[in-house]
BAFIDREN-790861 format. One line per 10 residues: number of its first residue (from 1); their letters; for each residue x, y, z of C-alpha. Coordinates in Angstrom, 2 decimals. Example, Ala and Ser with C-alpha at 12.3 -4.5 7.8 and 13.67 -1.06 7.14 Angstrom:
1	AS	12.30/-4.50/7.80  13.67/-1.06/7.14
END
This chain:
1	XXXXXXXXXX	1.33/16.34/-16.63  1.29/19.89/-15.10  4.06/21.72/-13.92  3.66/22.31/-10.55  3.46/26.29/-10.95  1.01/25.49/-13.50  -1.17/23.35/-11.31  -0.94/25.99/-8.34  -1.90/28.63/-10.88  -4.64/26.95/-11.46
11	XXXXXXXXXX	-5.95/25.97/-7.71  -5.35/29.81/-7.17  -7.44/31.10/-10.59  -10.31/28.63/-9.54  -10.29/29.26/-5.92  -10.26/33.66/-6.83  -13.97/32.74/-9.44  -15.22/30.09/-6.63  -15.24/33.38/-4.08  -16.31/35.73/-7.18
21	XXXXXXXXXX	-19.46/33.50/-7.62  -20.21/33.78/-3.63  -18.09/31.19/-2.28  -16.88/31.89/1.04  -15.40/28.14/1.83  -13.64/26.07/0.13  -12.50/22.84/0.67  -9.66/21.34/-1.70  -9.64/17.39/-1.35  -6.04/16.42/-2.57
31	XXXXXXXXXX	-6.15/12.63/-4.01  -2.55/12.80/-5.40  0.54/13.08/-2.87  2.45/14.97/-6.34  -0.10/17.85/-5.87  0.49/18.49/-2.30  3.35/21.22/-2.37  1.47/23.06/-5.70  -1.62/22.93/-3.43  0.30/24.15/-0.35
41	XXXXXXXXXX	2.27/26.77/-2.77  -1.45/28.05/-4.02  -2.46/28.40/-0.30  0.24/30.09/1.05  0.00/32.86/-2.82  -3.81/33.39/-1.87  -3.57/34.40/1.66  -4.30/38.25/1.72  -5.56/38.16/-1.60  -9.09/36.09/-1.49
51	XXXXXXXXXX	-10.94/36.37/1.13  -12.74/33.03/1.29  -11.47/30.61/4.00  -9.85/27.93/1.83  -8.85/24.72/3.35  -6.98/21.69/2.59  -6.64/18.10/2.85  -4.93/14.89/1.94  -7.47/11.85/1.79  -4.77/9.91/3.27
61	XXXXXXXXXX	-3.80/12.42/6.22  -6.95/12.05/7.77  -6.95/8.92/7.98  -3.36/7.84/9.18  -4.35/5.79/12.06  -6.52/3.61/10.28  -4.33/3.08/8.01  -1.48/1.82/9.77  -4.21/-0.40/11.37  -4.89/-2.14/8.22
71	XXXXXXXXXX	-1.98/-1.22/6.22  1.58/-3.01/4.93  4.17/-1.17/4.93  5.69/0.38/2.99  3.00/2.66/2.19  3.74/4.93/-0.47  2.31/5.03/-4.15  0.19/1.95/-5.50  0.62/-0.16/-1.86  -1.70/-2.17/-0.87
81	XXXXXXXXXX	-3.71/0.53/0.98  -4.22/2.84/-2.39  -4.71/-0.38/-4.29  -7.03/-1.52/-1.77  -9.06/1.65/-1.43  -9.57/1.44/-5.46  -10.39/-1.92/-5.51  -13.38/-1.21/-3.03  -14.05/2.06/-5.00  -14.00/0.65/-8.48
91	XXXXXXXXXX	-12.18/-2.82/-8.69  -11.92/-1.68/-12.70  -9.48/0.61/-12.11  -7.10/-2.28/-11.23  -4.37/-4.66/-13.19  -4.52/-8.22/-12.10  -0.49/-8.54/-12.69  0.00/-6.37/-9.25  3.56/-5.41/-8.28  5.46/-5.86/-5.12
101	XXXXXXXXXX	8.72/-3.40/-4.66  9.33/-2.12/-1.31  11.34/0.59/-3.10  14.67/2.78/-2.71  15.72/4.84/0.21  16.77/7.89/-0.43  18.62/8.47/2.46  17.92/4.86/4.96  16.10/5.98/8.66  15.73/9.55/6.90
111	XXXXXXXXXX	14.57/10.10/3.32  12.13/6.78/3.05  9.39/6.28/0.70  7.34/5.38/3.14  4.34/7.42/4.66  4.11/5.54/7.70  7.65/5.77/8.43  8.72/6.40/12.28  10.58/9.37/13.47  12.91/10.96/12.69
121	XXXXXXXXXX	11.48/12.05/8.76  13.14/14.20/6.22  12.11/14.87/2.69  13.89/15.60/-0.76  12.44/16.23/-4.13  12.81/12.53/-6.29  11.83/11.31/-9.25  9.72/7.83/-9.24  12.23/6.41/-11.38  14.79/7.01/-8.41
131	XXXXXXXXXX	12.92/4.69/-6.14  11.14/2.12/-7.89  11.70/-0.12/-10.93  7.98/-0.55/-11.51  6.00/2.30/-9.70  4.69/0.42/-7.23  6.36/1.49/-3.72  4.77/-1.06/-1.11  2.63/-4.51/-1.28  -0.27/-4.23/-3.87
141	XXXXXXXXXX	-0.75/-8.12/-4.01  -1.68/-7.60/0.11  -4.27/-5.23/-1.05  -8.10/-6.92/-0.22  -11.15/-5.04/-0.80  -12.25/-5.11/3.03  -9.13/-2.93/3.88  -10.00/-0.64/1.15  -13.37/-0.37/3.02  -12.36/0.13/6.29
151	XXXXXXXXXX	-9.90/2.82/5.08  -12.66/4.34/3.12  -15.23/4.71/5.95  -13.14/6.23/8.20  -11.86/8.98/5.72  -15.41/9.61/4.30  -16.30/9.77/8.06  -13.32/12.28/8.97  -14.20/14.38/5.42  -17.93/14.61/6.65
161	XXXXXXXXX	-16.78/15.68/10.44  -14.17/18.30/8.61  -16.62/19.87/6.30  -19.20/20.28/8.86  -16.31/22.13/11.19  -15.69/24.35/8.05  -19.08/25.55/7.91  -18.99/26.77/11.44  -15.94/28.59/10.73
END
């Protein structure tokens, strides 16, 4: 495991050879909701310094109304929507002894492990551990491999629309 100054370190030394080598967009696809601050953090240290347009994205963010389409909720880490997306990507990649633990609140209506939660949202820094017994947070045995396409098609979709955008910019 990286630190998370470590990992942003490292989006920001890649990102300053990708525009050294003639890069003028990049596009950083985050698969891991644990990278998303580094990733913001590496954004926000780059801005003035390389001059290539650098973008971001969560594969789950742009997709967020399919997902609570198709979704259980909670939906959080190893739920049936990430569990279902793998399962259509590469049904390997998944234990048949799946896990259901709707998981901790932090603080309840607030602080919820839960990306789908309603208004009104807060967030805290946690540790799994604080949350979850097993590391599941959500429904993993709801988890089919037809949700896992639907959710799929619509982000590849979205990522296709977004990357096209980004080379107008």
């Amino acid at each position: 495991t990286l630190s998370e100054s470590t990992l942003a370190n490292m989006i920001v030394d890649v990102c300053k050879s990708l525009e050294h080598h003639g890069f003028k967009k990049i596009i950083i696809i985050n698969g891991h909701g644990g990278n998303s601050t580094a990733i913001s953090n590496a954004l926000h240290d780059m801005n003035g310094i390389v001059s290539a347009k650098i973008f971001s994205v969560d594969w789950w963010t742009i997709a967020t109304d399919k997902i609570k389409e198709v979704a259980t909720r909670p939906a959080f880490h190893a739920c049936d929507m990430e569990t279902s997306v793998a399962w259509y990507l590469d049904q390997r990649v998944l234990d048949d002894k799946r896990v259901d633990e709707p998981g901790r609140s932090i603080i309840p209506g607030f602080v919820e492990p839960d990306m789908l939660a309603p208004p009104p949202r807060a967030s805290t820094a946690f540790m799994m551990k604080d949350i979850t017994e097993s590391g599941v947070v959500g429904y993993s045995t709801k988890a089919t491999k037809e949700k896992g396409k639907q959710i799929a098609d619509v982000v590849l979709e979205r990522l296709e629309k977004f990357i096209l955008k980004v080379a107008e910019v």
